[in-house]
SETI-201918 format. One record per residue: residue in three letters; x, y, z of N, C-alpha, C in turn. Coordinates in steps of 0.02 Angstrom, whole numbers, padded with zeros to 5 digits, always signed. Each point is the difference from the previous one (the first is absolute). Example, Ala and Ser with C-alpha at 12.3 -4.5 7.8 and 13.67 -1.06 7.14 Angstrom:
Ala+00660-00284+00390-00045+00059+00000+00045+00060+00000 Ser-00018+00053-00036+00042+00059+00003-00039+00055+00037 
REM end
This chain:
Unk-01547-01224-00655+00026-00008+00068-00032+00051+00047 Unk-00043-00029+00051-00019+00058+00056+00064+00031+00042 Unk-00045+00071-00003+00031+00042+00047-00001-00009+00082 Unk+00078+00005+00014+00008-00034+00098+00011+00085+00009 Unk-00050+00014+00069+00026+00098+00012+00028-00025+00082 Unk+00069+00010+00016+00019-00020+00054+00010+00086+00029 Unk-00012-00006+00060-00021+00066+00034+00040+00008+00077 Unk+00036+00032-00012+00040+00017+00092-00027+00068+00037 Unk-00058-00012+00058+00004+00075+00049+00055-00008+00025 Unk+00005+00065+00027+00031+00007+00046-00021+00104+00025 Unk+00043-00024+00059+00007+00103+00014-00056+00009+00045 Unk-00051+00067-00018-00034+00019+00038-00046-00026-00013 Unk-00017-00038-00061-00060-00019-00017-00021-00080+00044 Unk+00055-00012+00031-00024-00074+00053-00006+00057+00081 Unk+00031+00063-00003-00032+00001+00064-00051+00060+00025 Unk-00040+00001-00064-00072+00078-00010-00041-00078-00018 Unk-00056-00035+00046-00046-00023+00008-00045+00023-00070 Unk+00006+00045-00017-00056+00049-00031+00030-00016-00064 Unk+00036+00012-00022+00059-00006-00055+00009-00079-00033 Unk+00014-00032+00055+00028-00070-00023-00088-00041-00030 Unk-00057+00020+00042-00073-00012-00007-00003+00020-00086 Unk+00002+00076-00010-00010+00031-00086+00050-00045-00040 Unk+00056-00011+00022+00055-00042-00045-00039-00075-00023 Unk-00027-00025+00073-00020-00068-00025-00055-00007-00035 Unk-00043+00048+00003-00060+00006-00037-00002+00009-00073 Unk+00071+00035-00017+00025+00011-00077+00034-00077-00013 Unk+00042-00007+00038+00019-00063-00022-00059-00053-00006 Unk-00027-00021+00032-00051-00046-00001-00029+00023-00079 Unk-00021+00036-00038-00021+00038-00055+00046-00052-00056 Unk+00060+00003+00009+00050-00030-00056-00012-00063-00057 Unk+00000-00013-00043-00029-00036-00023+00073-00056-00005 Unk-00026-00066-00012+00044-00053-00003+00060-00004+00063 Unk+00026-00063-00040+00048-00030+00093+00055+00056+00019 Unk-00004+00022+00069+00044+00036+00013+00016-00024+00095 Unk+00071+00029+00011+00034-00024+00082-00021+00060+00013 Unk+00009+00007+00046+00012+00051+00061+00067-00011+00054 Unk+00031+00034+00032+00047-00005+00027+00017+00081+00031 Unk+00020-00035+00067-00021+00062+00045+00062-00001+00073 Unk+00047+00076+00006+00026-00002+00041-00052+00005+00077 Unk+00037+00037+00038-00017+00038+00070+00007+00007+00043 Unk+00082+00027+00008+00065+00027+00027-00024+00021+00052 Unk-00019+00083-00036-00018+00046+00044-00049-00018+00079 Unk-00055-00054-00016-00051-00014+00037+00038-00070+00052 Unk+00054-00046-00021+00050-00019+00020+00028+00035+00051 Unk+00022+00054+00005+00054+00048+00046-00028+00022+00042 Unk-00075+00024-00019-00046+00010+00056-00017-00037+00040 Unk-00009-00063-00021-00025-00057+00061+00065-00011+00024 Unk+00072-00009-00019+00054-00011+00035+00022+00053+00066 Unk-00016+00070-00023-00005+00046+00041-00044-00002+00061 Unk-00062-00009+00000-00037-00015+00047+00005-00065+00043 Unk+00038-00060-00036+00026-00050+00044+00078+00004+00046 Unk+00016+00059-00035+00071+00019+00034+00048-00046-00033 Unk-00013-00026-00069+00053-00034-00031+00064+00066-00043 Unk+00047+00006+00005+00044+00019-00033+00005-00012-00061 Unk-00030+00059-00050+00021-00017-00100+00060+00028+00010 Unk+00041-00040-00050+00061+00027-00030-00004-00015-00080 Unk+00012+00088-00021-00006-00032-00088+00070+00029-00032 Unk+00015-00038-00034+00067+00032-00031+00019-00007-00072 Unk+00001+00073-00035-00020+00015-00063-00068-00004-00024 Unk-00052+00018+00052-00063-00006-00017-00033-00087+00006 Unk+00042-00042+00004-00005-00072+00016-00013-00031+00087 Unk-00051-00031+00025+00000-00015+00051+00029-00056+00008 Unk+00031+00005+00080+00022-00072+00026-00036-00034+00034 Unk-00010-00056-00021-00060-00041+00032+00029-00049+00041 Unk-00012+00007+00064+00033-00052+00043-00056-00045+00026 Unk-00015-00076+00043-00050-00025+00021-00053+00031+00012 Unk+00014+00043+00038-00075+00077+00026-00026+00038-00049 Unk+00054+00010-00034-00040+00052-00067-00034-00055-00049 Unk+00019-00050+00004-00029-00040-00075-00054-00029+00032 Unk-00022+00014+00074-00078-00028+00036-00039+00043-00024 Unk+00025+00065+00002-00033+00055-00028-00016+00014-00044 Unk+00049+00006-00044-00018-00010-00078-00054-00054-00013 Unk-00014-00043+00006-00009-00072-00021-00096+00021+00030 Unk-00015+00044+00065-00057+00012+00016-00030+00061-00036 Unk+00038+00032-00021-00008+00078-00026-00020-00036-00082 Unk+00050-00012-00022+00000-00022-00078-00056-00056-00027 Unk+00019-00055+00031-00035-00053-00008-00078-00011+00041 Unk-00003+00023+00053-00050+00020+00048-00073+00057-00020 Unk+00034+00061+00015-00049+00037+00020-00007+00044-00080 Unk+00053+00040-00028-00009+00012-00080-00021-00046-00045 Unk+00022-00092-00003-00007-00030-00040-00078-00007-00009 Unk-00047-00001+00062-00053-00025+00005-00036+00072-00017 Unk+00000+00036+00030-00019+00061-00013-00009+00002-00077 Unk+00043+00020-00030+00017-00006-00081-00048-00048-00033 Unk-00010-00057+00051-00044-00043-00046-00074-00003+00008 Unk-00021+00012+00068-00054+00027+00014-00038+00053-00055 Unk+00045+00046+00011-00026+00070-00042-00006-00043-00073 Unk+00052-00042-00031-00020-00027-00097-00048-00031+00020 Unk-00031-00068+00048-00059-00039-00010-00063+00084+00008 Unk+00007+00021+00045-00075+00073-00010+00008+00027-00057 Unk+00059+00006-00044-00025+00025-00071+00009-00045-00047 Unk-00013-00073+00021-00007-00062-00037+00053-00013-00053 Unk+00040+00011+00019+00070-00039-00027+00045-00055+00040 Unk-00031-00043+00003+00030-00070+00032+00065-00015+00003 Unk+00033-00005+00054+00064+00002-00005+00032-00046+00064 Unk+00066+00001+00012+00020-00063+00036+00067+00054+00031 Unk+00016-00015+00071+00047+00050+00025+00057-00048-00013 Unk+00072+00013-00014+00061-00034+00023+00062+00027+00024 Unk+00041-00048+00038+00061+00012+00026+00037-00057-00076 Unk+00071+00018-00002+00044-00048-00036-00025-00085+00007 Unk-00011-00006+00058+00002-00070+00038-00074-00028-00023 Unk-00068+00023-00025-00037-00008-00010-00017-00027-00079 Unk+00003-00066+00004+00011-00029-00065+00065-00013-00029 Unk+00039+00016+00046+00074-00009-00022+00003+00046-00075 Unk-00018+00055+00031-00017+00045-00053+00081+00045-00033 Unk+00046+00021+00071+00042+00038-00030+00046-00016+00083 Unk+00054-00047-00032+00037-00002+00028+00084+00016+00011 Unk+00024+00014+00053+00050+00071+00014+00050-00038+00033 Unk+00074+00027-00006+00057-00013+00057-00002+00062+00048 Unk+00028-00030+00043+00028+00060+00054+00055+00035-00013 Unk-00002+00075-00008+00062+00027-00045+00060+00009+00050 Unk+00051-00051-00055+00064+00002+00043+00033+00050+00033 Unk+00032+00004+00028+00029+00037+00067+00060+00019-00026 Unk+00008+00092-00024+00057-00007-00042+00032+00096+00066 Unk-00004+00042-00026+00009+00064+00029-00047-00005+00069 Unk-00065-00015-00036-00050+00030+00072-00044-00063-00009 Unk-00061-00039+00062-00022-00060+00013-00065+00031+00009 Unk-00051-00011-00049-00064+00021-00023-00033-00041+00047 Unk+00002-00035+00030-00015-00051+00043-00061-00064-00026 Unk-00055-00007-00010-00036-00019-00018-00054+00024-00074 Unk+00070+00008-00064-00022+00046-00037+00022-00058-00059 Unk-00063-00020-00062+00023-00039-00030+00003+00028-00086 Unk+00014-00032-00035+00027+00020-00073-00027-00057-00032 Unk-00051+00008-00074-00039-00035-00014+00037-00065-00051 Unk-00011-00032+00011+00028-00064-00021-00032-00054-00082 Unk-00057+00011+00041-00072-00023-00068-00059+00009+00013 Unk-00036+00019-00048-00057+00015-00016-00048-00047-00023 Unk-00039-00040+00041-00040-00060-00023-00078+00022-00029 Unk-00014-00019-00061-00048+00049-00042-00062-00054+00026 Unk+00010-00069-00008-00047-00065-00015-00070+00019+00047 Unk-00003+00020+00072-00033-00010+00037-00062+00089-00037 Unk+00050+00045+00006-00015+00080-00028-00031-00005-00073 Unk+00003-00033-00042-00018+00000-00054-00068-00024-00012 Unk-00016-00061+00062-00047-00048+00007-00056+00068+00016 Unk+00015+00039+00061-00031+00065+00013-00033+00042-00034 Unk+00061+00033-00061-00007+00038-00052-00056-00042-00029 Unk+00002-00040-00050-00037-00027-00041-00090-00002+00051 Unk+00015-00006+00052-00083+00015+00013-00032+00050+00040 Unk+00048+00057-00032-00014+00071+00013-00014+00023+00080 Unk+00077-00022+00041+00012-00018+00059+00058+00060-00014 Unk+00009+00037+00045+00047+00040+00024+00050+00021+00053 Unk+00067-00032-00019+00031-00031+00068+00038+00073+00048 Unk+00008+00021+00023+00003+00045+00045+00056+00001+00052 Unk+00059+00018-00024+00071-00018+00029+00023+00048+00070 Unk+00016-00025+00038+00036+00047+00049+00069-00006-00001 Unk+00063+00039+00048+00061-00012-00033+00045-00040+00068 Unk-00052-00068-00032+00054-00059+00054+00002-00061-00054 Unk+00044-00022+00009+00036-00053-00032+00011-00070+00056 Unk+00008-00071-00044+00038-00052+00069+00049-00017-00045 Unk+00060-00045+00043+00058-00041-00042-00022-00057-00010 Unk-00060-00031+00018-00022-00071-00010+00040-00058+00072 Unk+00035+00062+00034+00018-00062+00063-00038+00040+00085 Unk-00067+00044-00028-00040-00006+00050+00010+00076+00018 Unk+00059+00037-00038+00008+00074+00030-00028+00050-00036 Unk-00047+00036+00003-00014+00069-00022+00051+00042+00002 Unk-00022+00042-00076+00064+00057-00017-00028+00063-00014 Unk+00009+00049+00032-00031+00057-00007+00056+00052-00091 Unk-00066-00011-00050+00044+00021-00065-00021+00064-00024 Unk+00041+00018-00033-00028+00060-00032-00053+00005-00039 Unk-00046+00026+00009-00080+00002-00039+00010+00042-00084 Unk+00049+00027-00008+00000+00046-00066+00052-00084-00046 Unk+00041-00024+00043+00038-00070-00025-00064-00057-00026 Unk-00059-00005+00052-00033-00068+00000-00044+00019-00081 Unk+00004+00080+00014-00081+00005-00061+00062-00029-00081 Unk+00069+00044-00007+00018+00010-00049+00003-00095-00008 Unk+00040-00028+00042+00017-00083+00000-00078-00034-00050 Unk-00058+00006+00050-00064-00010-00018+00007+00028-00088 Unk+00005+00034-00017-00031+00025-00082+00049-00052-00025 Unk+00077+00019+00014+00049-00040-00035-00038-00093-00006 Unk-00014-00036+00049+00004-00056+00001-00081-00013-00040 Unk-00031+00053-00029-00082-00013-00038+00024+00019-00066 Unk+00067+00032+00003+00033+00008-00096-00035-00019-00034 Unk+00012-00076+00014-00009-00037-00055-00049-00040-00014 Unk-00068+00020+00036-00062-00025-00004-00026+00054-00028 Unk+00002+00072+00041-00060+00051-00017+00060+00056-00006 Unk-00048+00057-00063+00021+00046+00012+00004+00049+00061 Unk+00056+00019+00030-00003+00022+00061+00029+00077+00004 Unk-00048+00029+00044-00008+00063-00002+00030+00006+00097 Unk+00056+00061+00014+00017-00020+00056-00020+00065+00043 Unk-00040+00057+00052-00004+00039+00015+00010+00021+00082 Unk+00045+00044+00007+00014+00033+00059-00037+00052+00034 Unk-00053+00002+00025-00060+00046+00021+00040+00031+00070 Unk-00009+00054+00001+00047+00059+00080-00053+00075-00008 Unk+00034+00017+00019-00026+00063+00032-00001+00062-00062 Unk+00064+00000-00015+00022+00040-00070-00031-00032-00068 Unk+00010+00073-00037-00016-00039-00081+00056-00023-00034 Unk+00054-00030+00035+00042-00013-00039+00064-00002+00024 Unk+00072+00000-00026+00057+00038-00004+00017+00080-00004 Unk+00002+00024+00034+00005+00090-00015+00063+00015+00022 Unk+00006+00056-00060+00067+00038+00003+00013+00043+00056 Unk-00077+00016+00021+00003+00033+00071-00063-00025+00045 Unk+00044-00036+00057-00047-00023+00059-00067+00039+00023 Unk+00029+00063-00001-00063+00044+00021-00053+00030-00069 Unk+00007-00028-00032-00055+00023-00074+00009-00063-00034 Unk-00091-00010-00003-00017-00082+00001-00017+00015-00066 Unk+00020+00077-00026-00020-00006-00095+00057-00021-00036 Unk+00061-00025+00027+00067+00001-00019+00030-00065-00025 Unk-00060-00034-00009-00004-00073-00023+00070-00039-00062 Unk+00030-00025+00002+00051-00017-00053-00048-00077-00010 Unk-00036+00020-00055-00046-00026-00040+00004-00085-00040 Unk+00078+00006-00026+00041-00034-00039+00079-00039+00056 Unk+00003-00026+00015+00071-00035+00036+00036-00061-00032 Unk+00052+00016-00048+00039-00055-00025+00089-00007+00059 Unk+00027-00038-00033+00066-00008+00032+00023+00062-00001 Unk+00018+00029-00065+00048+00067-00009-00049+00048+00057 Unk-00070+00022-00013-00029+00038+00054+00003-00018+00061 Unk-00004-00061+00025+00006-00041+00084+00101+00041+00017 Unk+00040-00009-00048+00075+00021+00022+00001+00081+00008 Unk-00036+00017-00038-00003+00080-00028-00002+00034+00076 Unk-00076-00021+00028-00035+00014+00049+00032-00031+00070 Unk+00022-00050+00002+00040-00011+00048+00075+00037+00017 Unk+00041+00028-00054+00033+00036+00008-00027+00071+00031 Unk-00039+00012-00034-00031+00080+00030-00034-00007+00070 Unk+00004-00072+00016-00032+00018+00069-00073-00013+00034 Unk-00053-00022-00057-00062+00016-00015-00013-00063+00003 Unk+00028-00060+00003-00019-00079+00034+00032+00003+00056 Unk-00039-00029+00045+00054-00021+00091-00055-00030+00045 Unk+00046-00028+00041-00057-00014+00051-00010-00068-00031 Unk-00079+00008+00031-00048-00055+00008-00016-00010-00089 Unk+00016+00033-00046-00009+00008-00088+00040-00066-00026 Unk+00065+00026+00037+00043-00038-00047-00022-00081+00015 Unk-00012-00034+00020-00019-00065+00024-00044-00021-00044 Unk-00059+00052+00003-00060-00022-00052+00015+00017-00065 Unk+00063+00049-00013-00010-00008-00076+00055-00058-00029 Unk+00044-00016+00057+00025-00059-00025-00035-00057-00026 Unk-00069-00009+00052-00035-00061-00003-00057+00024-00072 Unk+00007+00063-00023-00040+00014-00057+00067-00027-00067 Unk+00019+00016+00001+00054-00021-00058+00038-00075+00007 Unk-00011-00051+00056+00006-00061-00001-00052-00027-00057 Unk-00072+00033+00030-00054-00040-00022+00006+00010-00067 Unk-00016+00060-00038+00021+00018-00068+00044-00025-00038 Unk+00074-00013+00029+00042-00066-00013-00015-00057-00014 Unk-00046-00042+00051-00029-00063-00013-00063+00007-00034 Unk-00009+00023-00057-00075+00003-00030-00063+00021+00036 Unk-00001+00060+00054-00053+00014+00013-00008+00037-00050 Unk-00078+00013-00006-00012+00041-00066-00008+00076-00011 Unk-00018+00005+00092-00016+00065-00020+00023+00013+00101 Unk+00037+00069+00021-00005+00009+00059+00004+00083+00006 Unk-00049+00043+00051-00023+00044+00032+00007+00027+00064 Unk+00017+00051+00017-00017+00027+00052-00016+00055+00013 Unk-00050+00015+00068-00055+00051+00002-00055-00015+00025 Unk-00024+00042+00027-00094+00015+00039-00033-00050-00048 Unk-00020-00038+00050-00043-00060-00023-00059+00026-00062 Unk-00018+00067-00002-00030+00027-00041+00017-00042-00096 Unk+00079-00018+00020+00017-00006-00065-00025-00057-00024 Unk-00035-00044+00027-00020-00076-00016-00072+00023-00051 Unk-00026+00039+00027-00068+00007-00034+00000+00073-00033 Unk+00032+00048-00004+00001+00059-00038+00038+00016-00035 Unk+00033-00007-00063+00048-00003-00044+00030+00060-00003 Unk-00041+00063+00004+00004+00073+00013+00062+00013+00049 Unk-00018-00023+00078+00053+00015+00035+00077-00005-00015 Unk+00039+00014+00032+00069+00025+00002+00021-00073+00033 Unk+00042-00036-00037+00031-00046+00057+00057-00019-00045 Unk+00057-00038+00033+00078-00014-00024+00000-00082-00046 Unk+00005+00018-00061+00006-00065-00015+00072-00052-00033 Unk+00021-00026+00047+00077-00028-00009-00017-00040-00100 Unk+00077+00016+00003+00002-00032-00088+00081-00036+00007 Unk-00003-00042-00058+00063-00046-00014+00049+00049-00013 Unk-00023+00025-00055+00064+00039-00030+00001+00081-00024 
REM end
């Protein structure tokens, strides 16, 4: 059974030009079928700022109302998606950009309206492999941004650390699937400010351990939920850490486990 390496940027590495260029050049390197999947928040807020649109994020989550999801939808799908793909065809890795809606690839509801109204924020529904697989098999590399549709014509602005883990889950059971979270840090650390502080190993009992002490929060807890979904559903293997970790076995990076 071939190896699937499903891959999420995010952080500083979508907004250092210089950075995200060295990333794709390693990736392009990778051998056999692998996604890509890519936030870019930060570069999001900036163009909203300069249009005089109002972000509101709450719990680290944005609300996407008609104006923000124009934005998103040019930022994400637009100007990173192409970018991203530009740079793989110059280091000759052929690849194909997508939104959810593209191939009826990964389609989302609008998340119900319960405490607070995310506005135009969707929750992934299914994962359609048929069109992506056709890709894979002829060493085509599909290249995700984090928008989603419901199939009745609306774009959903989704979580990009949700679309990559969804993505490995729904290739289970074709390929072995390998799921990776590429950021800024090498990892999980016991201390934010010392990037040698790596917690190497992360099971359930260590994910509670560490959340009691304080040492998961934020913007963590989200992605390590979506790391221990995937691991749940037969992903085979999931990581996080400086993209370094895809190609140097040496480095320091966090690797989630079942048990």
């Amino acid at each position: 059974m071939k190896t699937l390496k499903v891959i999420k940027i995010g952080g500083n590495i979508i907004n250092d030009s210089i950075a995200l260029s060295g990333f794709l050049q390693q990736f392009s390197t990778i051998d056999g079928p692998k996604i890509l999947v890519h936030g870019g928040g930060k570069l999001a807020t900036k163009l909203a700022k300069q249009m005089q649109v109002d972000v509101q994020m709450i719990d680290g989550r944005r609300v996407t109302n008609a104006e923000t999801l124009d934005i998103i939808t040019m930022v994400y799908a637009g100007k990173i998606n192409k970018n991203i793909i530009a740079e793989l065809q110059k280091n000759k890795c052929n690849s194909i950009g997508f939104t959810g809606a593209d191939g009826n690839t990964i389609v989302a509801g609008k998340r119900t309206v319960k405490e607070i109204d995310y506005g135009f924020v969707g929750d992934i529904v299914n994962i359609n492999t048929a069109v992506l697989e056709l890709l894979l098999n002829a060493n085509v590399t599909p290249v995700f941004c984090a928008i989603t549709h419901d199939e009745k014509g609306q774009l959903l602005n989704t979580n990009a650390d949700t679309i990559a883990s969804e993505l490995a889950i729904a290739f289970a059971k074709k390929f072995q699937t390998e799921l990776y979270y590429c950021f800024e840090k090498n990892g999980v650390l016991l201390d934010v400010n010392n990037d040698d502080s790596v917690v190497e190993h992360i099971n359930h009992k260590k994910y509670q351990e560490l959340l009691k002490e304080g040492v998961i929060t934020d913007g963590m807890l989200p992605k390590l939920n979506n790391c221990f979904h995937a691991i749940e559903k037969n992903v085979d293997k999931v990581c996080i850490g400086k993209s370094e970790m895809l190609y140097n076995q040496n480095s320091k990076f966090t690797t989630i486990q079942a048990s």
